[in-house]
C-alpha positions in Angstrom: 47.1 54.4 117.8 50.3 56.5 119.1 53.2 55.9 117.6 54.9 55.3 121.7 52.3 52.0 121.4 54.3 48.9 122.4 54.2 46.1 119.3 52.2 43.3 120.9 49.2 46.4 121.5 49.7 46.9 118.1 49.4 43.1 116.6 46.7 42.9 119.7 44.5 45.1 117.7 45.1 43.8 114.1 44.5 40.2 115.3 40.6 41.8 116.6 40.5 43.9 113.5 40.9 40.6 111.4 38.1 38.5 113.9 35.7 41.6 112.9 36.5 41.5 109.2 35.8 37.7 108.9 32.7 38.0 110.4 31.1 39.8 107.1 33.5 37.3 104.8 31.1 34.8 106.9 27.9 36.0 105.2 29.5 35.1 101.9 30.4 31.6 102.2 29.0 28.6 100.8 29.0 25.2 102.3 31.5 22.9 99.8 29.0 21.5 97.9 27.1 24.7 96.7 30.4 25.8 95.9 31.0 23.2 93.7 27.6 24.0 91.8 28.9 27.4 91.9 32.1 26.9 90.4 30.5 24.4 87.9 27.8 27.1 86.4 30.4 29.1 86.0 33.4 27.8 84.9 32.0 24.2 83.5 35.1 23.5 81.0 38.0 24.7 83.6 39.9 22.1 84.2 39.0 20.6 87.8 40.7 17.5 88.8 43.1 14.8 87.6 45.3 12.1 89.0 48.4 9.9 88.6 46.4 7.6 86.1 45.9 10.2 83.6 42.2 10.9 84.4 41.0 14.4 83.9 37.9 16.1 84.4 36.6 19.7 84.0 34.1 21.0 86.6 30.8 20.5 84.6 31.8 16.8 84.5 32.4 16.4 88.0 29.6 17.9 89.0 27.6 15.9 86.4 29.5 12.9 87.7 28.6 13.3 91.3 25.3 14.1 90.7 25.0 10.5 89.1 26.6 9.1 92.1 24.4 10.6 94.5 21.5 9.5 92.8 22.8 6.0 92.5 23.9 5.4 96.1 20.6 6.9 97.4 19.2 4.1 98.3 22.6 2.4 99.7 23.4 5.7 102.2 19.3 5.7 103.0 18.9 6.1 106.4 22.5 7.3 107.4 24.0 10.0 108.4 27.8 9.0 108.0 29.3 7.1 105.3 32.5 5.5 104.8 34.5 6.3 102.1 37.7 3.5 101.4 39.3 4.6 98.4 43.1 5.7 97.2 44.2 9.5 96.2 42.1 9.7 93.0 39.8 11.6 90.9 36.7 9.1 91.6 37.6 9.4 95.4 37.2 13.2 95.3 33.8 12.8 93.2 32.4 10.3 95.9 33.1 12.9 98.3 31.1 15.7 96.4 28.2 12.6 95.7 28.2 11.9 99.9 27.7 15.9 100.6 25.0 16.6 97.6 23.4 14.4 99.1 23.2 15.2 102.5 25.6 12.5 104.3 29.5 13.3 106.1 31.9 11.5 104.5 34.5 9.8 106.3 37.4 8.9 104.5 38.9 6.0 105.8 42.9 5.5 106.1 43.6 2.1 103.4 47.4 1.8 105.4 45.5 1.6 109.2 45.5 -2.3 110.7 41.7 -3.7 110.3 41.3 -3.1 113.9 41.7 1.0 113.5 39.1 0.8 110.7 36.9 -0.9 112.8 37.4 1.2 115.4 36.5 4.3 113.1 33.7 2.6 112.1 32.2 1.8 115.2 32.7 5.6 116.0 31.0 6.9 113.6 28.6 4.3 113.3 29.2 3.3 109.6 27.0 0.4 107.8 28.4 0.9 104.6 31.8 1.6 103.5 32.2 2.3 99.6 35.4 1.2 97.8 37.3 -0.9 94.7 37.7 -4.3 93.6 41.7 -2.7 92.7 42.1 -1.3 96.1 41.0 -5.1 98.4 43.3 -6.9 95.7 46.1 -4.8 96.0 45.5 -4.2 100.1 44.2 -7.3 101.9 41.9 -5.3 103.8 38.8 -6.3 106.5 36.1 -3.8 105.3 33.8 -2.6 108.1 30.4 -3.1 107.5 28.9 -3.8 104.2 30.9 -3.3 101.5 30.1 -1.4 98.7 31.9 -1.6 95.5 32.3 1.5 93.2 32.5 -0.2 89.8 29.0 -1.8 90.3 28.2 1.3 91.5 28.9 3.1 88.3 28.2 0.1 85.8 25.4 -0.3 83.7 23.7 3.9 83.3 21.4 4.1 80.7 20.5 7.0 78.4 17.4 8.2 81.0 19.4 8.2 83.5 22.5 10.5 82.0 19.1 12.7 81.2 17.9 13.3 84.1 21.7 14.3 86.3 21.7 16.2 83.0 18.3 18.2 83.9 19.7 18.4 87.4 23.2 20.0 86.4 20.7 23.1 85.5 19.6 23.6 88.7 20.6 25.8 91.6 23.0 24.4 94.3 20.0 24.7 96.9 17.6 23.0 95.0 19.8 20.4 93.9 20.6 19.9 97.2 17.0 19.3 98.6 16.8 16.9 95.9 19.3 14.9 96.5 19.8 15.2 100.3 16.1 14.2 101.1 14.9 17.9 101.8 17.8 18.7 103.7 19.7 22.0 103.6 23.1 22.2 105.3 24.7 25.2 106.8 28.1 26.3 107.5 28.1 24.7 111.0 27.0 21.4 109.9 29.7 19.1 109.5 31.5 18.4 106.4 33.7 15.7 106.6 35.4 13.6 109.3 39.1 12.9 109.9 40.8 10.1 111.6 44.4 10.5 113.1 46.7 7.1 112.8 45.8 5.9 116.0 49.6 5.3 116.4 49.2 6.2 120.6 45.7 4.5 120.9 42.2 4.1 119.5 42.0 6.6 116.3 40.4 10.0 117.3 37.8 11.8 114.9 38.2 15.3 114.5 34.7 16.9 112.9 35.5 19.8 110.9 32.4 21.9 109.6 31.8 23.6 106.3 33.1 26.9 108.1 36.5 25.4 109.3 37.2 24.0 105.9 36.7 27.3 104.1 38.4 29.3 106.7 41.3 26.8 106.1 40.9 27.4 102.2 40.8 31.6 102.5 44.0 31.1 104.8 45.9 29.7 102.1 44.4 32.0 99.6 46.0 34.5 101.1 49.4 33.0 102.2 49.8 31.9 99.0 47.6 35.0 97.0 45.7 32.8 95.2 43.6 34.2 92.2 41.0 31.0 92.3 40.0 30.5 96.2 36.8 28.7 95.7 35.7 26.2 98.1 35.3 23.5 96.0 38.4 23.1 94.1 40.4 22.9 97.5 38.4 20.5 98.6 38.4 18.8 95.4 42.3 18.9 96.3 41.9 17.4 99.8 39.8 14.8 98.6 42.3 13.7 95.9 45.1 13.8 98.5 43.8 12.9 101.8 45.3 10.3 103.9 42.2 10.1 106.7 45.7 11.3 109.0 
């Protein structure tokens, strides 16, 4: 361009120069739950995750963790395409996430500090019939759970030494596969949706915004690179979010 070119010509044409350049980044993303399989073959003793009770887990064990998960709630999420997720900023919050996209379902993290009536509103939005959560959480917060509630500890309780086995065997295998496993057949793709989120409903009924695979990791390489981040994978920021989300 000539050097006479006015400024907004010139941050006109770097703003179409970076739409065409994230077009071919496009053909190298992974949904958020092959990334986690990613990072986990590859990295399987970096530390991953932790929380404010001192638990801390390293990728190979959070994939090995929601793998058991998925497997367990199979039958519970069968024949649903959203399920609710009611649990506090924590390391078993984020691997219940993972579980709910290995095996093919949107998560929707539900807000614990909303009035009942704003959870049943979500609910009713996006047609929930179970909602997963802790026997700590509904003693702690008197809560009215939306549909049936599912209880993680029993959830997790009782796994016997066939069972660790065969998410071990699983671990092995690539995030595709592992996927059609434990989603029913069912590959996802970048416009599918990831996750659901629930503003406060401070002005009305609480409004769902449905953010795909894609807008997640656009949102993860924009930080990368505010921030020049050396480890930009998909799945330890959503890892993050999961920890930390609020369902605001």
């Amino acid at each position: 361009m000539p050097s006479t070119t006015p400024p907004f010509e010139v941050r006109r044409a770097v703003q179409e120069l970076q739409t065409d350049a994230y077009r071919h980044r496009r053909n190298r993303m992974l949904t958020l739950h092959r990334s986690l399989v990613h990072t986990a073959h590859r990295h399987p003793f970096r530390f991953a995750m932790a929380d404010k009770r001192r638990r801390r887990m390293k990728w190979g064990g959070a994939l090995l963790s929601a793998i058991f998960l998925a497997r367990r709630l199979r039958r519970t999420w069968a024949d649903q395409e959203m399920v609710g997720i009611l649990l506090p900023p924590s390391v078993p919050g984020a691997l219940v996430n993972f579980a709910a996209a290995l095996a093919g379902k949107i998560p929707v993290n539900l807000n614990y500090t909303t009035p009942d009536d704003s959870l049943a509103s979500c609910a009713e939005q996006c047609q929930l019939k179970t909602v997963i959560t802790t026997t700590q959480l509904l003693e702690r917060i008197p809560l009215k759970v939306p549909g049936k509630t599912i209880l993680l500890e029993e959830v997790a309780a009782g796994h016997g030494f066939g069972e660790r086995l065969v998410a071990l065997v699983l671990w092995f295998l690539p995030g595709r596969a592992l996927e059609r496993i434990l989603g029913g057949g069912k590959n996802k793709t970048l416009d599918d949706i990831a996750t659901i989120i629930f503003s406060s409903g401070s002005t009305g009924e609480p409004k769902g915004v449905m953010l795909s695979h894609c807008n997640i990791r656009s949102n993860i390489d924009q930080v990368g690179q505010m921030l020049c981040s050396t480890a930009k994978t998909a799945s330890s920021v959503f890892c993050h979010s999961s920890i930390h989300s609020d369902s605001r």
